[in-house]
C-alpha positions as CSV (number, residue, x, y, z in Angstrom):
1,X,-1.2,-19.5,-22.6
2,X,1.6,-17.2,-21.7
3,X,3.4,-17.6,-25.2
4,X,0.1,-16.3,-27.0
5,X,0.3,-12.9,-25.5
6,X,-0.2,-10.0,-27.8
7,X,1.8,-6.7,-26.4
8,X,-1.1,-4.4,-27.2
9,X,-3.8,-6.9,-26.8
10,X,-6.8,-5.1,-25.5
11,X,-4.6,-1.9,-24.7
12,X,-7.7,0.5,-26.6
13,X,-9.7,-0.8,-23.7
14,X,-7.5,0.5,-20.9
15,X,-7.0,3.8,-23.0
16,X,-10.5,4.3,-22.9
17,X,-10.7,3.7,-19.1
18,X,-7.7,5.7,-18.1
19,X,-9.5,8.7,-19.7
20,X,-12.8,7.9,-17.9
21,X,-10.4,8.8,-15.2
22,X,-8.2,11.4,-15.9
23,X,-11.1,13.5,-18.2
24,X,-13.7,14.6,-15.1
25,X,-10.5,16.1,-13.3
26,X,-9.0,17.7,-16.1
27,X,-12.9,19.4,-16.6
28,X,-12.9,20.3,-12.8
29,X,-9.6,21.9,-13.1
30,X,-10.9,23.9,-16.3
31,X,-14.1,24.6,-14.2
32,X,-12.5,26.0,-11.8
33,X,-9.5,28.0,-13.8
34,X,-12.5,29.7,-15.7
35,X,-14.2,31.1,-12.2
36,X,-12.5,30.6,-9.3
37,X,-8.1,30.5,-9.8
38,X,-7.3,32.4,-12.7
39,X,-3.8,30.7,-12.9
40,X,-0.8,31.7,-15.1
41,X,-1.2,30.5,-18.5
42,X,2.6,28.4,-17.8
43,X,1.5,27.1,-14.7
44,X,-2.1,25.9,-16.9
45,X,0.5,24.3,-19.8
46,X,2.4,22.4,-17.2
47,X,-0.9,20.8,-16.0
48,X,-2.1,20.0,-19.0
49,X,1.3,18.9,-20.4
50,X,1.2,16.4,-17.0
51,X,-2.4,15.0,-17.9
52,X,-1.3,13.9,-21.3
53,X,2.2,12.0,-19.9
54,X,-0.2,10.8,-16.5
55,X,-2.5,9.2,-19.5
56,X,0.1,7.6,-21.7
57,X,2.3,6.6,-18.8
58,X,-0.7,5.1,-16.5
59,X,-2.4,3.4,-20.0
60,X,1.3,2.2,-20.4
61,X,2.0,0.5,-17.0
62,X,-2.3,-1.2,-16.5
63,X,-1.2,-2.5,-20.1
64,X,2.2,-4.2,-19.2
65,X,0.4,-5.6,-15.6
66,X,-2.5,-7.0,-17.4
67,X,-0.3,-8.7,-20.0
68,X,3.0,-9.7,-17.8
69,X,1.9,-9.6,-14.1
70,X,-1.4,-11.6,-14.1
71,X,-0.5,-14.1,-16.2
72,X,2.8,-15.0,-14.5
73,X,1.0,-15.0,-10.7
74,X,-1.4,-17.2,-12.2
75,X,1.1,-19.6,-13.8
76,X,3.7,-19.3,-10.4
77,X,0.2,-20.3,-8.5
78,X,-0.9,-23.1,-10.4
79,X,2.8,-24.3,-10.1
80,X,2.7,-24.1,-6.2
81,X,-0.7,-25.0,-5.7
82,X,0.3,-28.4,-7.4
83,X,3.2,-29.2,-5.1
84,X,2.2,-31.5,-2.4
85,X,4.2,-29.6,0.5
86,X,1.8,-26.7,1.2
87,X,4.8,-25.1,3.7
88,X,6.7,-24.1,0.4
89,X,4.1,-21.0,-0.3
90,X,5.4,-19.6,3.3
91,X,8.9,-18.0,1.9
92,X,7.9,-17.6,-1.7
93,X,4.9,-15.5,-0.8
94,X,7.3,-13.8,1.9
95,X,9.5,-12.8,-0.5
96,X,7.1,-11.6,-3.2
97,X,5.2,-9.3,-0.9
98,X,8.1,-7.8,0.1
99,X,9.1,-7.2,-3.3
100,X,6.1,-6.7,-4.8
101,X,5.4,-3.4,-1.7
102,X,8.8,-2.0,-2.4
103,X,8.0,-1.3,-6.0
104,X,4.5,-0.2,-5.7
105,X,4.5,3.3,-6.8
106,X,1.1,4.4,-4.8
107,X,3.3,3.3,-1.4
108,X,6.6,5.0,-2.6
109,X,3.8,8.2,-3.0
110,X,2.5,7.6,0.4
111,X,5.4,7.3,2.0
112,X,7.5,10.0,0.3
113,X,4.5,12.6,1.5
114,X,4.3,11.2,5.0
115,X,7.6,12.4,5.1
116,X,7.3,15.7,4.3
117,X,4.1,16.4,6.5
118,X,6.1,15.0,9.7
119,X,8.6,17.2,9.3
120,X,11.2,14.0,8.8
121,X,10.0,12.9,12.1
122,X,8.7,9.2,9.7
123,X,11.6,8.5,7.4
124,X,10.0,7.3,3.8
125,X,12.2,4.4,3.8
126,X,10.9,3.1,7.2
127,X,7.2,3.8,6.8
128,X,7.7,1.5,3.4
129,X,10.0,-1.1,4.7
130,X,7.1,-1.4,7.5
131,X,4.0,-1.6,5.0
132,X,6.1,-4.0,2.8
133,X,7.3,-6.4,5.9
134,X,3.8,-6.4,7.5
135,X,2.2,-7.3,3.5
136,X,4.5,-10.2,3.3
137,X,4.1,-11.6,6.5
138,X,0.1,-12.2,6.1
139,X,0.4,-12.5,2.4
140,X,2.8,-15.3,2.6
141,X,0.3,-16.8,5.4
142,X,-2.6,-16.3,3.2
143,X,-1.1,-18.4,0.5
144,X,-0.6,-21.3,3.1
145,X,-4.7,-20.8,4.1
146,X,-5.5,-21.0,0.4
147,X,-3.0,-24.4,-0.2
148,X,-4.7,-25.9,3.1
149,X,-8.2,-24.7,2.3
150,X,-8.6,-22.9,5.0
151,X,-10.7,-19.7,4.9
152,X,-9.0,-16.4,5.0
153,X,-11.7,-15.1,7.2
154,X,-10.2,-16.5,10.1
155,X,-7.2,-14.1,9.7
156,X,-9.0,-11.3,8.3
157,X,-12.0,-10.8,11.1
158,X,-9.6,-11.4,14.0
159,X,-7.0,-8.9,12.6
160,X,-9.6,-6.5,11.9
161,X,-10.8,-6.4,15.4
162,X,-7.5,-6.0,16.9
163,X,-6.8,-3.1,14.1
164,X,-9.9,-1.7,15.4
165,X,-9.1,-1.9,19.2
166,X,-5.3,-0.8,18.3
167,X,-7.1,2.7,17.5
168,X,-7.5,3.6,21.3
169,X,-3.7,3.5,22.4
170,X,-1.8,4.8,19.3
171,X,-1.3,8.3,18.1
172,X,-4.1,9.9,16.5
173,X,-1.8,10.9,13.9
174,X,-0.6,6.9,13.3
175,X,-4.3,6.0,12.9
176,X,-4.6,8.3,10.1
177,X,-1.6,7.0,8.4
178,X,-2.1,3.1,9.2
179,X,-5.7,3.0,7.2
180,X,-4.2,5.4,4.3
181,X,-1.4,3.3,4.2
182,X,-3.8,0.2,3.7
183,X,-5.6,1.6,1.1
184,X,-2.1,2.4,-1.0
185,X,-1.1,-1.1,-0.8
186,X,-4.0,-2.8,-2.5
187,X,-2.2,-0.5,-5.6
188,X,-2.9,-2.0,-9.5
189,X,1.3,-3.7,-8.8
190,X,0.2,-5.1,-5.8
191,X,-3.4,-6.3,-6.0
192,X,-2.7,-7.6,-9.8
193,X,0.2,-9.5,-8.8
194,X,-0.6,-10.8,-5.3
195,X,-4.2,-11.9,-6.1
196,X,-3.7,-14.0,-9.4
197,X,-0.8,-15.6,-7.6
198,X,-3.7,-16.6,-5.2
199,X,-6.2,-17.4,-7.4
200,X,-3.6,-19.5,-9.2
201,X,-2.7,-21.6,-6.2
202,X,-6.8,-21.9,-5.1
203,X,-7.2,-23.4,-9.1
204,X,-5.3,-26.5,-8.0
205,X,-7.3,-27.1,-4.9
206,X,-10.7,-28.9,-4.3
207,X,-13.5,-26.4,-5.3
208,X,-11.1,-24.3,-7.4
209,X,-10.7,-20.4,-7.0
210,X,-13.0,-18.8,-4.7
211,X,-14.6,-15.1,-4.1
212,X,-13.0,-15.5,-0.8
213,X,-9.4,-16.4,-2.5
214,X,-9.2,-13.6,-4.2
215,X,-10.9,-10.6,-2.8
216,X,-9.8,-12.2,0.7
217,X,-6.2,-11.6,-0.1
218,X,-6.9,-7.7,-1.5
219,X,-8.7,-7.3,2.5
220,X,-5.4,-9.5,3.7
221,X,-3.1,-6.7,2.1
222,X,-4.8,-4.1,3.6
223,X,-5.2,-5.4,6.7
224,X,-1.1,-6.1,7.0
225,X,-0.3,-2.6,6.1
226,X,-2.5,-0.8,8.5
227,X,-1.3,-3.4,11.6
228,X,2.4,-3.0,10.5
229,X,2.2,1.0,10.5
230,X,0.1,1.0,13.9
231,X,3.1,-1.5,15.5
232,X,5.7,1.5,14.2
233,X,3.7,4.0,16.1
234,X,4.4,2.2,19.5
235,X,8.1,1.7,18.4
236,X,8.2,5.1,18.6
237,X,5.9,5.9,21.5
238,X,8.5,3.6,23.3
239,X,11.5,5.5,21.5
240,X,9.3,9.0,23.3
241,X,9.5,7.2,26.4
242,X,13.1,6.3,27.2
243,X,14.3,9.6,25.4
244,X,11.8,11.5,27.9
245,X,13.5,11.6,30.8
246,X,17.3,12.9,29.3
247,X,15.5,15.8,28.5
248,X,13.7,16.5,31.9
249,X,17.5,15.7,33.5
250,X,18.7,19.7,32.9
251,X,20.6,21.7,35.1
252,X,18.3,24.6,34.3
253,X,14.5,24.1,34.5
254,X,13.6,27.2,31.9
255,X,16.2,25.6,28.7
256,X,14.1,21.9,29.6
257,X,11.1,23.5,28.9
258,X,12.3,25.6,25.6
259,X,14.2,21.4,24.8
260,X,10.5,20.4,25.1
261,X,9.3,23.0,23.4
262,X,11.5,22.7,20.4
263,X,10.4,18.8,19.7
264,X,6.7,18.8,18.4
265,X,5.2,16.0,18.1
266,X,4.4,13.7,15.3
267,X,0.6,14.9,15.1
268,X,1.4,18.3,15.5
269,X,4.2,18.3,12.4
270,X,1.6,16.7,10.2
271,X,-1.5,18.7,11.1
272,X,0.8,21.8,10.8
């Protein structure tokens, strides 16, 4: 199947859905040039300019994971599903979902800007080491579900309960970020990749693939991120905790309170 691939088979298609996407903001941004911001002409050329490279480059990258990234998880699937040791999809879906998170771009986004509106207070590189560990972990333990035949409900309504529950002791701040950061990581890299690998394992079972297979495994992904980024914000409530009392430790009471006063906190940075 894989050697009949045509490069720019179906590729007018995605074209054609890419500007269903990109057209209705490029009107709104006219709209609202023409009435409301009355921008410089250069700063109107750079947008459009950006449109045009957003539409070849995103028409470009749908095209290369429909034809490269769907196929191959389904063939690497069907391969492990056959295997008759059900333990081997543990480290190789590890290992993919840790990969596969590091190079979505829709988590590098998310990460980079969660960054910038903490004031550095979440490094990028921790925020998306965090999604990508907490992906593979119940990715790689999704795939053993699926080999076994086992529902992926009984992960996903368990975790989503405890998600849930998690929302009452973590920062307010963290909560926001934790649920954004599960929406990122079902990105087109991610979800493409991830679920055919799924589906293709499910193929070789009894009953074949499944709704629950595949669209279980998208509410897997985003179920990992948002309980790997709520973990991270007790890491650092802990870190707040044992650096707490340094600061209280001051020979003078009035440069304590302008210490205290100097470290925001984490919500405060972002809502600022």
């Amino acid at each position: 199947m894989i050697d009949h691939i045509v490069v720019f088979h179906g590729f007018g298609q995605v074209m054609t859905e890419v500007a269903r996407t990109l057209i209705p903001l490029g009107a709104l941004f006219a709209l609202f040039q023409v009435f409301c911001l009355k921008l410089p002409r250069t700063f109107v050329r750079r947008v459009v300019i950006g449109l045009a490279w957003t539409f070849v480059g995103l028409s470009l990258f749908l095209q290369g994971v429909s034809i490269a990234f769907v196929p191959l998880g389904r063939a690497l699937g069907a391969r492990l599903g056959k295997l008759d040791v059900p333990a081997i999809v543990l480290p190789v879906g590890f290992v993919l979902g840790l990969l596969v998170v590091l190079a979505e771009p829709s988590a590098r986004v998310l990460s980079g800007e969660v960054e910038k509106a903490s004031a550095g207070h979440i490094r990028e590189r921790l925020l998306l080491a965090t999604m990508a560990f907490g992906v593979a972990t119940l990715v790689s333990l999704g795939y053993y579900f699926i080999a076994r035949s086992i529902p992926l409900t009984y992960i996903i309504i368990p975790g989503y309960i405890v998600a849930l529950t998690l929302l009452r002791w973590i920062d307010p701040a963290f909560a926001a970020i934790s649920f954004d950061s599960g929406a990122v990581a079902t990105g087109p890299l991610t979800v493409t990749f991830l679920m055919s690998l799924g589906l293709g394992i499910a193929a070789e079972q009894p009953g074949g693939p499944t709704i629950g297979a595949g669209f279980g495994l998208v509410c897997l992904i985003a179920l990992a991120s948002t309980l790997a980024v709520e973990a991270l914000s007790f890491a650092f409530r802990t870190k707040k905790d044992t650096t707490a009392p340094s600061d209280a430790d001051t020979s003078d009471g009035g440069s304590s309170v302008c210490q205290t006063e100097r470290q925001p906190s984490i919500e405060s940075s972002i809502s600022s």
